[in-house]
C-alpha positions as CSV (number, residue, x, y, z in Angstrom):
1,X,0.0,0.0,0.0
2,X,2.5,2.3,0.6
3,X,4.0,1.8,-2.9
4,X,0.7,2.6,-4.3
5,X,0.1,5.6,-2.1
6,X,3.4,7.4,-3.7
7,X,2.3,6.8,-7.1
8,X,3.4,3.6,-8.1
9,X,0.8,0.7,-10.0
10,X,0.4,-2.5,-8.1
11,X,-1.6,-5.0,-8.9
12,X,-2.2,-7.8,-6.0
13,X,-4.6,-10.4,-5.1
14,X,-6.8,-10.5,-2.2
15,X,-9.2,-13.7,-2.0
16,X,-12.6,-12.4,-0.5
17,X,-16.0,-13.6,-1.4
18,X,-17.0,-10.0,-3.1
19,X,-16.0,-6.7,-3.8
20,X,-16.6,-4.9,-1.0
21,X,-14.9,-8.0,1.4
22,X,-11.6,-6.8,-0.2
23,X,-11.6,-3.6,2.1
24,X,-12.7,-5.5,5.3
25,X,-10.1,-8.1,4.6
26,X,-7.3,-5.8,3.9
27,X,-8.3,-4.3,7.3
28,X,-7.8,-7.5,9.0
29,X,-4.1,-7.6,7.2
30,X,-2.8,-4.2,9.1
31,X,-3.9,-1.7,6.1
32,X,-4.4,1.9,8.0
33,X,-7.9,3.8,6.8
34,X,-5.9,6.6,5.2
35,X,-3.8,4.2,2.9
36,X,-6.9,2.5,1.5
37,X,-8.1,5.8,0.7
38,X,-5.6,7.2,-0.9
39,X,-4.1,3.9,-2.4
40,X,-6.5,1.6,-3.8
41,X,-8.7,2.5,-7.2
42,X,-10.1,-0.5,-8.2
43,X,-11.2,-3.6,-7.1
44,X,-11.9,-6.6,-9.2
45,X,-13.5,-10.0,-8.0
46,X,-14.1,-12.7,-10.3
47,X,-15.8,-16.1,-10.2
48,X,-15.7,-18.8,-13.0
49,X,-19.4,-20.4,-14.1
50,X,-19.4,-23.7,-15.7
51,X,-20.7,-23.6,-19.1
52,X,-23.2,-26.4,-20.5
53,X,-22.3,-28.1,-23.3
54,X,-25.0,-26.4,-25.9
55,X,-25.6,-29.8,-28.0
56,X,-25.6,-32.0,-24.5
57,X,-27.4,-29.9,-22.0
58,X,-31.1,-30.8,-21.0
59,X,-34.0,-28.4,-20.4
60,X,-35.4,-28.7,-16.7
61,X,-38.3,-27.1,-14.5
62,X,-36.3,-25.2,-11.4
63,X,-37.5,-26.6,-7.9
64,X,-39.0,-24.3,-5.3
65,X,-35.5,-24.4,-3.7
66,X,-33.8,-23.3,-6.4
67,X,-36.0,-20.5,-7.2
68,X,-36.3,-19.6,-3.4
69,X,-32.0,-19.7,-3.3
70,X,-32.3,-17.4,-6.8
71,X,-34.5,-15.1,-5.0
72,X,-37.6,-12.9,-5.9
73,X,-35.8,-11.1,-8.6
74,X,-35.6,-14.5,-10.8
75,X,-38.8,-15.6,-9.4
76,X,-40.4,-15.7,-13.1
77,X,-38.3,-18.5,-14.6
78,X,-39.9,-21.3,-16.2
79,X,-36.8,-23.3,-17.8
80,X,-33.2,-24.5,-16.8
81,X,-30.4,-26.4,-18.3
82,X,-28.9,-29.4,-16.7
83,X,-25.7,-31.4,-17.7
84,X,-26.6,-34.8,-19.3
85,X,-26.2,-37.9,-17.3
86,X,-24.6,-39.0,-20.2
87,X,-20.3,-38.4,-21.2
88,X,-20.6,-37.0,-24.5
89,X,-17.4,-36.7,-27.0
90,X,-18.6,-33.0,-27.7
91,X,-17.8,-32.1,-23.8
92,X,-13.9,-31.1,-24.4
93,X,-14.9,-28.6,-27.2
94,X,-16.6,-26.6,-25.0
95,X,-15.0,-23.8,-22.7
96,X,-14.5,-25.7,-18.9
97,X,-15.9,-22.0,-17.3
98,X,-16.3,-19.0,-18.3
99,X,-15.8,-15.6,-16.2
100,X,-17.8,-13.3,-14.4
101,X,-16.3,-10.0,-13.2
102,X,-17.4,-7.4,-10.8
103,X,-15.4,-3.9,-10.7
104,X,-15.9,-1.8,-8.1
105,X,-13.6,1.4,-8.6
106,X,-13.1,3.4,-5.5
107,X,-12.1,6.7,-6.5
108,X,-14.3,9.4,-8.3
109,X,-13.2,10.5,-11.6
């Protein structure tokens, strides 16, 4: 932090569940108040999603659980996809996981 307070670019990794963890956690690890204020510009968390197979994935019905664990904004969906029970030789060809990002930047522009 205090590289990044006298103008230099660091790039580190924190692992937190979110975003906003990243602060709390770096407060656990000894970072003063000031130097997160005037040090850090942008947090980015990042989660990887399996991806379905698009020729062997199977169309479901969600249960009540998983609609209640999506909660009431997704309350209005009607289909799923599933993996197949099934290996299929098409499986490889497909992206393992893809990425979802969340920025946060913490200084105004």
């Amino acid at each position: 932090m205090q590289a990044a307070i006298t103008g230099h670019l660091v790039f580190s990794t924190v692992h937190t569940r979110d975003t906003v963890g990243t602060i709390f956690r770096l407060r656990d690890l000894g970072v003063e108040p000031y130097m997160l204020g005037q040090g850090l510009q942008l947090v980015i968390a990042q989660r990887l999603v399996r991806q379905l197979c698009p020729f062997c994935k199977q169309a479901v019905t969600p249960t009540l659980k998983q609609l209640q664990t999506l909660g009431p904004a997704n309350a209005n969906v009607k289909k799923s996809s599933s993996p197949s029970a099934a290996p299929n030789a098409c499986a490889p060809v497909t992206p393992a996981a893809v990425p979802i990002s969340n920025c946060w930047p913490t200084t105004k522009r």
